[in-house]
C-alpha positions, 0 to 999 in steps of 0.5 A: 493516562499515558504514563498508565499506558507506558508503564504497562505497555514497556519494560523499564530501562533497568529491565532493558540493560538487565536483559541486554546485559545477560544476552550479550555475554552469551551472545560474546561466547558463540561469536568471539573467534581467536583470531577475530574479534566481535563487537555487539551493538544493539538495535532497533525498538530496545535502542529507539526507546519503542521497545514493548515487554514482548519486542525482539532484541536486534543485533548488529555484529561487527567483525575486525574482519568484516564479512562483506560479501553475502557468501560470507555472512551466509557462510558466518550464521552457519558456524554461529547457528552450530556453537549456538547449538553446541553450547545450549545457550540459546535455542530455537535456532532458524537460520533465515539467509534467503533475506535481503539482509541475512540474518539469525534467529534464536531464543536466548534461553536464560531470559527468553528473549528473541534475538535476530543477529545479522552481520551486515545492516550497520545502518540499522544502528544509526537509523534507531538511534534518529528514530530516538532521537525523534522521540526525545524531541516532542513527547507527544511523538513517542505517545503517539508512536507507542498508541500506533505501534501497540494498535497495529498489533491488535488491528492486525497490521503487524504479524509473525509473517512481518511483512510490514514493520514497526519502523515503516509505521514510525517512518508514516508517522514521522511523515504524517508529523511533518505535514500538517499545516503547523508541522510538529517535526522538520524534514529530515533534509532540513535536520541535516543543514549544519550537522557534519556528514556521516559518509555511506556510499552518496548517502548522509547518515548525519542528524542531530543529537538533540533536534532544535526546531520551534514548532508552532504546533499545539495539537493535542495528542488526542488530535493528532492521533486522530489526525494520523487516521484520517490523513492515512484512511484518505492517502492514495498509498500506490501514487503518492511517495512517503518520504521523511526526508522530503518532509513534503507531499510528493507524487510518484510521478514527480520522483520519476519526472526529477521534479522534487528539488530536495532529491537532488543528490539521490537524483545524482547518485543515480545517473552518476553513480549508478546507484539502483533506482528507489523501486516504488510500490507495488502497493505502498512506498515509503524513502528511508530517511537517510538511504535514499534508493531504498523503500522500506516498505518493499518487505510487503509482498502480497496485496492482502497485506495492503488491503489489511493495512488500508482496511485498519487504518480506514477502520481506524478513523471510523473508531475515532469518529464514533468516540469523538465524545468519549474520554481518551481512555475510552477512544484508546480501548475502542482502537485497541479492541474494536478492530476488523481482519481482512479476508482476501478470496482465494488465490488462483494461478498467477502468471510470473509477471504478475499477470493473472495466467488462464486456462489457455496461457492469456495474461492480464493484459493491464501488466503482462502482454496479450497472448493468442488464445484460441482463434484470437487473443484475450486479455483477463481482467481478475478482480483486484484486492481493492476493487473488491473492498469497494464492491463490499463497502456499496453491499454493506452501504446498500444494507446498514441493518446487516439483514443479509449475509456479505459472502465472498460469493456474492461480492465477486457476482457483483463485481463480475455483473458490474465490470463489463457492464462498465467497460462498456459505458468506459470505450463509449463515454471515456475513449469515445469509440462506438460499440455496435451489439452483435445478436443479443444487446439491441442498438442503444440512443448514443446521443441520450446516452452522451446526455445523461451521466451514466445509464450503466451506473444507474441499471448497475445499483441493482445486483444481478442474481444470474450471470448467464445474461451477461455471460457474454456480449459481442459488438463491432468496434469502430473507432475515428480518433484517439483520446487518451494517448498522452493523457493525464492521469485518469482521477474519477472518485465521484460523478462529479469527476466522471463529468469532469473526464467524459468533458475532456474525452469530448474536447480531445475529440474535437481535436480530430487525432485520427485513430481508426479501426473496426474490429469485432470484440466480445467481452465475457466472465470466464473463472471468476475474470472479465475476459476481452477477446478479439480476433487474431486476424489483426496488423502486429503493429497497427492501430488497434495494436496501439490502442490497446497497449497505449490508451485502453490497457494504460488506463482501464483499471484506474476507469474501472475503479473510478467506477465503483467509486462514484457507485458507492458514492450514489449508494452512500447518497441514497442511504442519507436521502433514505435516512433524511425521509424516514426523519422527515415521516417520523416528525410529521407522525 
């Protein structure tokens, strides 16, 4: 079956050396200077043994006179872009120099084939030639690799705007590989141990040619990559850190605590050095196996191509699941065919720090700093991408017969009804401050609130169809004690983890830190967001200034979303207890 697959799926080598071989003799026409001369080395999937019948050709070009600085390389695709042109051998011409590495685009027009030259990424070549490597080593590995690339084509995860890449998917793979409980593959720091360094910059570009290791591994194919989606359909991509290198499961926060022993020498490179620091997220990070500070994964820049990623991936596993019983061949054509687009809601203005701007000039005060709106100041709270994607899962739990239409409409009403109704039941339960309503909401029992789970939770199973009783609600906040600063990382996924954090708000209570302040708030939909206000009348630096930007503002989105998690939770266990009894009534009938 898979050499089926393969043969369709990839050209020969024969093909691949033809088509290099043609290329590359245009390519020494447009590049070769009298007085410098040019070396043309190969790259990417055609070098790395992934290469498809549709795959780009990548070259690196090396100069005897290198072209260091970006000027200069910049100034080298404008002088080759012209003898492309001039001499017709090439066509489609796109000069991308804004990129982080700036490169040259253009169709070969004797083979047809898209070639992308760039005149400073040399690592790009010893990376490919791991990534081959890598799959010469475990066959089951370059059949995994050539399912994942070919399925991520048609489950939408890699497109023509390539803001995720194939080598990205290789590297989770790789990752995912080393592991398991039986690790298919070592980590890329245990490959180096007794292979000559290869010197870039701090960075070791040495590995082996010929990987030795035993491993004790017999999954099968079918297993394994069944086991890639469900391992990514549950990964926690914005904590965690995917790391080939590392070889292990490792915390975000362990990378910037210091605390992951094998990053010793990274650590090193950057407080010695002065080496830049690996910028992790915003949504998914993913250590270059060899040049440490670098996230391959930074090429995605919008939250829509996340919500992709994780949405076909979940989808994904489903497909597995339902294909448990099929034949291999069956589970590979549902993969490839049985696929779901993300929708993202329309954008609205953002603020340059990432903050939603409103009309006034307010930012999300979970990123940006609060600013004066009016007679106080507001923080904005616009739903996030996976909020959303929650929201849409509780709808389509709570309706498995698709009767009603899921529109985008109707999952930002319910998110809207839901979000200040849970900030509410947050401060009073999570941060433990008492919320007197002003005017419209009457008093409510604290005690038999504390009591039970969550009143709010259970009153927001039902969808609102009006807004405008919620549109705003005013309280007095009073607040004793703090229980959040220096707090672990809030983790609510179910009830039972929502009990577990009100327990520890309760003991941080008995603690007695003092914390006080009473100030009037008032929490409100306005353009689709959650608005909180408060007055301006407040010390720049007191203690509500301190609760916010230290306690409330650090954590409520991570609340906020724990909240919707243990919403669906209760859906998904209502919708099982439904289908048990309707069993149960058909067998007694």
């Amino acid at each position: 079956e898979m050499k089926v697959f393969l043969d369709e799926l990839q050209p020969s080598e024969a093909n691949i050396e033809l088509g290099l071989t043609l290329v590359k003799r245009d390519l020494q026409r447009v590049l070769s200077f009298q007085s410098n001369a040019a070396q043309i080395f190969e790259f990417g999937s055609v070098k790395s043994g992934l290469a498809m019948r549709d795959s780009d050709l990548d070259f690196y070009i090396h100069y005897q006179h290198e072209q260091r600085e970006r000027e200069d390389q910049i100034k080298m695709i404008h002088v080759v872009a012209s003898r492309m042109e001039r001499t017709g051998l090439f066509g489609q011409i796109v000069k991308i120099t804004g990129a982080k590495v700036p490169l040259l685009r253009a169709i070969h027009q004797s083979t047809g084939c898209c070639c992308d030259i760039n005149f400073s990424n040399a690592r790009g070549c010893y990376n490919s030639k791991f990534i081959r490597a890598v799959m010469q080593f475990d066959p089951r590995i370059l059949h995994l690799a050539m399912i994942i690339k070919f399925w991520s084509k048609c489950a939408y995860v890699l497109d023509e705007k390539r803001q995720f890449n194939s080598y990205c998917l290789v590297m989770m793979l790789i990752f995912y590989l080393q592991t398991r409980k039986l690790p298919v593959i070592p980590s890329v720091e245990d490959m180096q141990q007794g292979i000559p360094r290869i010197e870039y910059g701090p960075w070791n570009l040495g590995y082996p040619q010929a990987i030795t290791y035993k491993t004790w591994n017999e999954n099968s194919l079918r297993d394994l990559l069944i086991g890639f989606f469900r391992y990514y359909s549950e990964f926690e991509f914005t904590r965690n850190l995917i790391s080939p290198f590392v070889g292990r499961l490792c915390s975000l926060e362990e990378l910037e605590k210091k605390n992951i022993r094998e990053l010793a020498k990274y650590y090193r490179a950057c407080e010695v050095d002065g080496y830049t620091p690996l910028l992790t997220g915003p949504w998914i990070t993913i250590q270059d196996p060899f040049e440490l500070n670098l996230n391959v994964a930074r090429v995605m820049i919008t939250d829509k191509r996340f919500e992709q990623l994780r949405l076909s991936l979940q989808h994904g596993y489903d497909v597995c699941t339902r294909h448990r019983e099929s034949s291999f061949a069956q589970l590979l054509e549902a993969l490839f065919t049985d696929t779901k687009l993300y929708t993202k809601a329309k954008p609205t203005n953002k603020a340059k720090n990432g903050a939603q701007a409103g009309k006034n000039g307010e930012t999300n005060g979970t990123v940006g700093k609060e600013t004066p709106k009016g007679p106080g100041q507001t923080w904005r709270f616009p739903p996030l991408e996976n909020e959303l994607f929650v929201v849409k899962q509780i709808l389509l739990t709570r309706d498995p017969e698709r009767k009603n239409v899921i529109t985008e409409q109707r999952i930002r009403q319910l998110w809207s009804t839901n979000v200040v109704e849970f900030m509410v039941d947050i401060l009073r339960k999570l941060f433990m401050v008492e919320l007197d309503p002003v005017e419209e909401e009457p008093p409510k029992d604290e005690k038999k609130t504390d009591e039970k789970l969550s009143d709010t939770l259970q009153e927001a199973e039902a969808e609102a169809s009006d807004l405008a009783s919620m549109h705003k609600k005013r309280f007095i906040m009073t607040c004793e004690r703090q229980v959040f600063i220096a707090r672990k990382r809030i983790k609510i996924t179910n009830e039972a983890e929502l009990k577990q954090e009100i327990d520890i708000s309760k003991q941080r209570w008995d603690r007695n830190h003092a914390l006080r302040f009473k100030t009037p708030i008032e929490l409100a939909v306005a353009d689709g967001a959650v608005e909180l206000r408060l007055p301006e009348d407040q010390r720049k630096n007191g203690p509500l200034r301190l609760f916010m930007d230290t306690c409330f503002l650090v954590h409520i989105r991570k609340c906020l979303k724990g909240y919707f998690y243990v919403m669906l939770s209760k859906a998904q266990r209502k919708r099982i207890d439904s289908t048990n009894q309707q069993a149960t009534d058909t067998t007694a009938n």
